[in-house]
DONUDREN-911024 format. One record per residue: residue in one letter; x, y, z negated of N, C-alpha, C, O in turn. Coordinates in steps of 0.1 Angstrom, whole numbers. Each point is the difference from the previous one (the first is absolute). Layout:
N
residuo | nx | ny | nz | cax | cay | caz | cx | cy | cz | ox | oy | oz
a | X | Y | Z | X | Y | Z | X | Y | Z | X | Y | Z
...
This chain:
135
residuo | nx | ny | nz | cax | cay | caz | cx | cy | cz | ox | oy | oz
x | 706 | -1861 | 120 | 13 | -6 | -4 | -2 | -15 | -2 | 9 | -8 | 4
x | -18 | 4 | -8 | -4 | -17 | -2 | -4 | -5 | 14 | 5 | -10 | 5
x | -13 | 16 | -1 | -1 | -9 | 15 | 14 | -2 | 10 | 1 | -9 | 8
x | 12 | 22 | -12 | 9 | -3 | 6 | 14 | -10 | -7 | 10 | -5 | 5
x | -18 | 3 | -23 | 11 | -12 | -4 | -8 | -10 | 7 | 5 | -7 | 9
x | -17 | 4 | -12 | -2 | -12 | 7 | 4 | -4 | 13 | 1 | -12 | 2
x | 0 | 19 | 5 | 10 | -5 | 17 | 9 | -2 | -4 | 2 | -12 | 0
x | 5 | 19 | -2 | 15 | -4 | -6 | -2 | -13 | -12 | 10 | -7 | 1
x | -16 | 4 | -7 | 0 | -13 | -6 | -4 | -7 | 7 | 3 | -11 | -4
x | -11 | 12 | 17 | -4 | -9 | 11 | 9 | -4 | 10 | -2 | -11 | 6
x | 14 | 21 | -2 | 9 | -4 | 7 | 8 | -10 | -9 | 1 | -13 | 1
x | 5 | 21 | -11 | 10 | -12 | -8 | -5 | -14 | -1 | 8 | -9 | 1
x | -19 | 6 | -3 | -6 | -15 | -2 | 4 | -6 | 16 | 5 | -11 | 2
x | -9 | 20 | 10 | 3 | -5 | 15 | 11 | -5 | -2 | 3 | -12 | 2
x | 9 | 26 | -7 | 9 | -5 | 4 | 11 | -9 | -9 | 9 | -7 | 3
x | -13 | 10 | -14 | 5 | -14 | -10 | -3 | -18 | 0 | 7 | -9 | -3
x | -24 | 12 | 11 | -5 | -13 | 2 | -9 | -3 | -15 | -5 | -12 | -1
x | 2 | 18 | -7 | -6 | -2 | -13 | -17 | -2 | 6 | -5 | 0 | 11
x | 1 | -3 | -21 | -16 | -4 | 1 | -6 | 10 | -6 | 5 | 6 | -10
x | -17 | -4 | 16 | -13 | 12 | -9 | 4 | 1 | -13 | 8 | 7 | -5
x | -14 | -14 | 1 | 1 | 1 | -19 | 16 | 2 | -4 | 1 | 8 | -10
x | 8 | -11 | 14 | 18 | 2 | -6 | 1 | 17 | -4 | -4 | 9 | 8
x | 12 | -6 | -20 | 3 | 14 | 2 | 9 | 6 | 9 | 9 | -7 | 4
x | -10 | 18 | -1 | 4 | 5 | 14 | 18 | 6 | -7 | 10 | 0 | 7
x | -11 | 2 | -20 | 12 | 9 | -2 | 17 | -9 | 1 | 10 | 5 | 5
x | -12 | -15 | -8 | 10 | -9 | 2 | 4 | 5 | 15 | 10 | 7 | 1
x | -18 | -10 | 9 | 2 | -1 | 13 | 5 | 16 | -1 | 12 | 1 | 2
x | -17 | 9 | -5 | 4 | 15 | 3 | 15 | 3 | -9 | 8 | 9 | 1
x | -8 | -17 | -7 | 7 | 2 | -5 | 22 | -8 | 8 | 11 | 3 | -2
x | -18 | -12 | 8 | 8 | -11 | 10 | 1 | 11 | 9 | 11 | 5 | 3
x | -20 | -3 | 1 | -2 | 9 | 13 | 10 | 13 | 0 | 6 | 4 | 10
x | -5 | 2 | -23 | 6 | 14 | -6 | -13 | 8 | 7 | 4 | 9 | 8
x | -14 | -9 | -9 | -11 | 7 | 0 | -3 | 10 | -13 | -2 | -7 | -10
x | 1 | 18 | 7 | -8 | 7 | -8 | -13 | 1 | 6 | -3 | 2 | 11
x | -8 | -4 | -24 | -11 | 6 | -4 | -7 | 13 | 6 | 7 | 10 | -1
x | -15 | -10 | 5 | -7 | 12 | 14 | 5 | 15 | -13 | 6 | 10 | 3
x | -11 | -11 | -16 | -2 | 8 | -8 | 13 | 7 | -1 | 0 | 13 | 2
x | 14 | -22 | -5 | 13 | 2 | -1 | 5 | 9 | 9 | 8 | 9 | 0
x | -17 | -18 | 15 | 5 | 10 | 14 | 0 | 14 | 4 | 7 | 7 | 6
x | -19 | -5 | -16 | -10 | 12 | 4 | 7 | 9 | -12 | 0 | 13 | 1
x | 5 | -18 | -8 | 10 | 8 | -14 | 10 | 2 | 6 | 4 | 11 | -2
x | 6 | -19 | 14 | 15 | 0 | 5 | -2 | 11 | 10 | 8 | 10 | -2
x | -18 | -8 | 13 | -4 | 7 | 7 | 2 | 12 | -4 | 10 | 7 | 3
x | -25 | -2 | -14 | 4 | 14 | -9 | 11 | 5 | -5 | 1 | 12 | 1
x | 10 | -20 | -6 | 7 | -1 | -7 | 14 | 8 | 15 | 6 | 11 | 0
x | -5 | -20 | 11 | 6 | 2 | 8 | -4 | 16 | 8 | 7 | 7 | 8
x | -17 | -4 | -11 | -8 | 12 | 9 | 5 | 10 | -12 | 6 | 10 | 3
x | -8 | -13 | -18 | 6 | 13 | -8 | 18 | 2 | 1 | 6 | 10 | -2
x | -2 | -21 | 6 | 14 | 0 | -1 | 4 | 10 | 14 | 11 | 5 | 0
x | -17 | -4 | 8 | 1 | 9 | 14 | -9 | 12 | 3 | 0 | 6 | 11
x | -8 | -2 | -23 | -7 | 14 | -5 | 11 | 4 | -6 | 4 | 11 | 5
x | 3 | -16 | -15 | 9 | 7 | -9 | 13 | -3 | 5 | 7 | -2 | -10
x | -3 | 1 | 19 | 15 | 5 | 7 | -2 | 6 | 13 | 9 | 4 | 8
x | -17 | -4 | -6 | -6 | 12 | 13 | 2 | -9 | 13 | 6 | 6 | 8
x | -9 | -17 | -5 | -4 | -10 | 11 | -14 | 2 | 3 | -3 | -4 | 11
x | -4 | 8 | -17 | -15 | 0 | 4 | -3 | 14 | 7 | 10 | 8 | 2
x | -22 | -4 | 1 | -3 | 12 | 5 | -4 | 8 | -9 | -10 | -3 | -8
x | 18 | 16 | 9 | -7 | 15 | -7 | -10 | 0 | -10 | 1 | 0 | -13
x | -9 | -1 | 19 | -17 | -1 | -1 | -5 | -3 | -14 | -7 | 6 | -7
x | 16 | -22 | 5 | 3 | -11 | -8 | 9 | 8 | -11 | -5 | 6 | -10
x | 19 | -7 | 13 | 5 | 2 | -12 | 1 | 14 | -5 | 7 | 4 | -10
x | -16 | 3 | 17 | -3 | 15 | -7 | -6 | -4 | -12 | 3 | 7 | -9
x | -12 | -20 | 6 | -11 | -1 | -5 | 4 | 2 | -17 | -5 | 7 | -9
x | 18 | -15 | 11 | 5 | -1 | -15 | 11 | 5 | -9 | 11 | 1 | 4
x | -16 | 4 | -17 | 9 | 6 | -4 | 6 | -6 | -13 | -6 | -9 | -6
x | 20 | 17 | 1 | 4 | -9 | -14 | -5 | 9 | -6 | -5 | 11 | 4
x | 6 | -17 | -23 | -3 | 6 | -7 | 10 | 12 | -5 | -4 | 7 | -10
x | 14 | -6 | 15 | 6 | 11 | 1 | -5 | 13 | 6 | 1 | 11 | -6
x | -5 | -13 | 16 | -3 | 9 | 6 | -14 | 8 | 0 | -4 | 10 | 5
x | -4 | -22 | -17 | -13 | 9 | -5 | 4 | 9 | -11 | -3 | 12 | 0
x | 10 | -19 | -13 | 7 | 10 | -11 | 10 | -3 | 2 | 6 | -9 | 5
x | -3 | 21 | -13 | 20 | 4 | 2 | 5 | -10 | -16 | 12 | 1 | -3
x | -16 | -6 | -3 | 5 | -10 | -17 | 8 | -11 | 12 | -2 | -5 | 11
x | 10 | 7 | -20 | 9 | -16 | 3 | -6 | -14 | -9 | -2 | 0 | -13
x | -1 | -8 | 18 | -5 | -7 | -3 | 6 | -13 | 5 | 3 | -1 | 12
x | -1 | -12 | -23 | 1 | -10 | 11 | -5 | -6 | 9 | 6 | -10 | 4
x | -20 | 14 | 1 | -9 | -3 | 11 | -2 | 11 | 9 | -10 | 1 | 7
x | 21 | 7 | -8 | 1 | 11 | 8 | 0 | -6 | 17 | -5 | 6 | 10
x | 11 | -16 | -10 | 7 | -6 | 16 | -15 | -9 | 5 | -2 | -1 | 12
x | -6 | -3 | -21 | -13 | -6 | 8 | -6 | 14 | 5 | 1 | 12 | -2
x | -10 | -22 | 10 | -9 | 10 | 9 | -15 | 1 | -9 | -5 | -9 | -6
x | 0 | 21 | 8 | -11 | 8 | -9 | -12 | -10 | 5 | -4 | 0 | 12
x | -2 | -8 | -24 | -10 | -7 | 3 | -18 | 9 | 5 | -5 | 7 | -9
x | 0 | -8 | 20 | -12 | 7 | 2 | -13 | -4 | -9 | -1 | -11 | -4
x | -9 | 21 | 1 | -6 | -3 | -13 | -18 | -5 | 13 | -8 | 5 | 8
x | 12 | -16 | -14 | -16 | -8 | 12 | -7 | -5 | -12 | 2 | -10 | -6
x | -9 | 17 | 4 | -12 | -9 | -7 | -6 | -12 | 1 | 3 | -9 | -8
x | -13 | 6 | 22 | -5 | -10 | 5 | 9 | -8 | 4 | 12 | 3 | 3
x | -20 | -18 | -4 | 9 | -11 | 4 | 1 | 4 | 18 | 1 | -12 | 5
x | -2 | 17 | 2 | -1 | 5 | 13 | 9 | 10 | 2 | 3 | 2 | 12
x | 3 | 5 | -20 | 6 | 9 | 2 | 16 | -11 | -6 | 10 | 2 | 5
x | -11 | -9 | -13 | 13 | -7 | -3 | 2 | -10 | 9 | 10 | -7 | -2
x | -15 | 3 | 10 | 1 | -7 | 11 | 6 | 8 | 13 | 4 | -8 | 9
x | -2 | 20 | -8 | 5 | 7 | 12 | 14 | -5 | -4 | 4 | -5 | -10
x | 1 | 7 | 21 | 13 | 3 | 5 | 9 | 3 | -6 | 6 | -9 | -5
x | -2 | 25 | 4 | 4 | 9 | -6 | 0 | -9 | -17 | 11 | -5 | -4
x | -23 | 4 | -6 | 1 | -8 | -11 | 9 | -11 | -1 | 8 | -3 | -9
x | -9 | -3 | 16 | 5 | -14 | 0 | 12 | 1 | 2 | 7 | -4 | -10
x | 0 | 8 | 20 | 19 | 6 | 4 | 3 | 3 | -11 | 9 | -6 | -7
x | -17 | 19 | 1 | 8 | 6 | -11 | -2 | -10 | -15 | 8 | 3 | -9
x | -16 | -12 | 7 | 7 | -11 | -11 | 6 | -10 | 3 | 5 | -7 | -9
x | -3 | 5 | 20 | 9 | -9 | 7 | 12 | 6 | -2 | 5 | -2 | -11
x | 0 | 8 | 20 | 13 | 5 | -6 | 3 | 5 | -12 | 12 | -1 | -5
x | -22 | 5 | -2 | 3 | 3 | -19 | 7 | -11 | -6 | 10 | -1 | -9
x | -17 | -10 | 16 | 3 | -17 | -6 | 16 | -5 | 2 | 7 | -7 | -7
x | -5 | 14 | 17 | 7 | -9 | 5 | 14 | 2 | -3 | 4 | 12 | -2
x | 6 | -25 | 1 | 12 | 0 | -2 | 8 | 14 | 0 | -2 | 9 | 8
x | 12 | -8 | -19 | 13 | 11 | 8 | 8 | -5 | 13 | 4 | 8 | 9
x | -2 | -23 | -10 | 6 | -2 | 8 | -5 | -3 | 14 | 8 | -1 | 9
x | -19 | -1 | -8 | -9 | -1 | 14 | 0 | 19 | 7 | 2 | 5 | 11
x | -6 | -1 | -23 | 2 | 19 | 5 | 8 | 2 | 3 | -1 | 5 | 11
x | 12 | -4 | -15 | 15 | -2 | 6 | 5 | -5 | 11 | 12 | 3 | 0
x | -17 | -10 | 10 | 1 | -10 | 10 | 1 | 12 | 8 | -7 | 10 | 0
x | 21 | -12 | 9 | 4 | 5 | 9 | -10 | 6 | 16 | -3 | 11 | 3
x | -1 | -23 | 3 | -5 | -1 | 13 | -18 | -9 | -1 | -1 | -7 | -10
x | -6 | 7 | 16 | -13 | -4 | -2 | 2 | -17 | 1 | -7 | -8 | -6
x | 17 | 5 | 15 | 0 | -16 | 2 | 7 | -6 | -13 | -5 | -10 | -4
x | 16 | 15 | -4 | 1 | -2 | -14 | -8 | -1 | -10 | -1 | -8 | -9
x | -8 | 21 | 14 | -12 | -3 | -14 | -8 | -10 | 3 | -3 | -9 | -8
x | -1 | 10 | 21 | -9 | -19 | 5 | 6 | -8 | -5 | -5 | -7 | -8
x | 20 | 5 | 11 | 0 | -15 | -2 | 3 | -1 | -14 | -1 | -11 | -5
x | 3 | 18 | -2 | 3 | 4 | -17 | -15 | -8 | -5 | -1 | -11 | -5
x | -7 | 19 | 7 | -11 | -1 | -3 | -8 | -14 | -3 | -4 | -5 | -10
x | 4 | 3 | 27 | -7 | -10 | 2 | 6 | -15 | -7 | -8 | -8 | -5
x | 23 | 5 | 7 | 9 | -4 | -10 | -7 | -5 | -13 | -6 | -11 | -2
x | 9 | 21 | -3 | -7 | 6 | -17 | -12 | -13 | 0 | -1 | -11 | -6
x | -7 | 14 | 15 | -15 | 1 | 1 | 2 | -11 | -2 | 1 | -5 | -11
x | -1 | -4 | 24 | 4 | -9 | 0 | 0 | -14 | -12 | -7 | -9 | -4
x | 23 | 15 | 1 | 6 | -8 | -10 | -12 | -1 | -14 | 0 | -9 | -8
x | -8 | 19 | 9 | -10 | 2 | -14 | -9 | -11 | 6 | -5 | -7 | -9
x | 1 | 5 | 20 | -10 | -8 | 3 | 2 | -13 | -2 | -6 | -7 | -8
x | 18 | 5 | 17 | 3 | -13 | -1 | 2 | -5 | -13 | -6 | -11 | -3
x | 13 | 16 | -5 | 2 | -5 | -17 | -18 | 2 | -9 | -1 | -6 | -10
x | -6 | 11 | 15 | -14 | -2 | -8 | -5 | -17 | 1 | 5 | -7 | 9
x | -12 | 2 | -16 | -4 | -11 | -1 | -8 | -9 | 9 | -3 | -11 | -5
């Protein structure tokens, strides 16, 4: 992940025109660039939103289930999906872990999003706008 912000802070300086030493975020931020890290969160983020309305394949969204459907209690956390119990930091790094706190996280109103191109540009939006207003 760091060797690929550093390209991406290496382009922005090309294409800003900045010098070695200048910080790169100004420019990424001109640019409307997000952060490799942010990407790689929008990405996941966009891949759970199409596991859980059934755009993805079978395979996939067999994977996950709500907390509903493990116990029958009504609960207000009934509507998230049942977090997997991974011990190792290797096992919370899969896949499957990561979707399912991602979507735990995330907005009502992002879950709610009609069509996958809604929730992208919803999203990334959001994203965005948090970037640009940081310091």
């Amino acid at each position: 992940m760091q060797k690929l912000q550093l390209v991406q802070n290496f382009v922005a300086r090309i294409i800003s025109g900045a010098t070695k030493f200048e910080h790169t975020t100004p420019s990424r931020k001109n640019l409307g660039w997000l952060p490799v890290k942010k990407q790689a969160y929008l990405r996941d983020a966009i891949f759970a939103f199409k596991c859980m309305t059934g755009c993805a394949p079978t395979y996939l969204t067999s994977q996950f289930a709500t907390r509903r459907h493990i116990s029958d209690r009504t609960t207000r956390n009934s509507q998230q999906l049942n977090i997997p119990l991974f011990k190792t930091a290797a096992g919370q790094r899969s896949f499957h872990y990561r979707i399912v706190n991602l979507w735990n996280w995330l907005d009502k109103e992002l879950i709610l999003c009609k069509d996958v191109a809604n929730f992208k540009k919803t999203l990334k939006s959001r994203m965005l706008d948090e970037f640009l207003k940081q310091k």
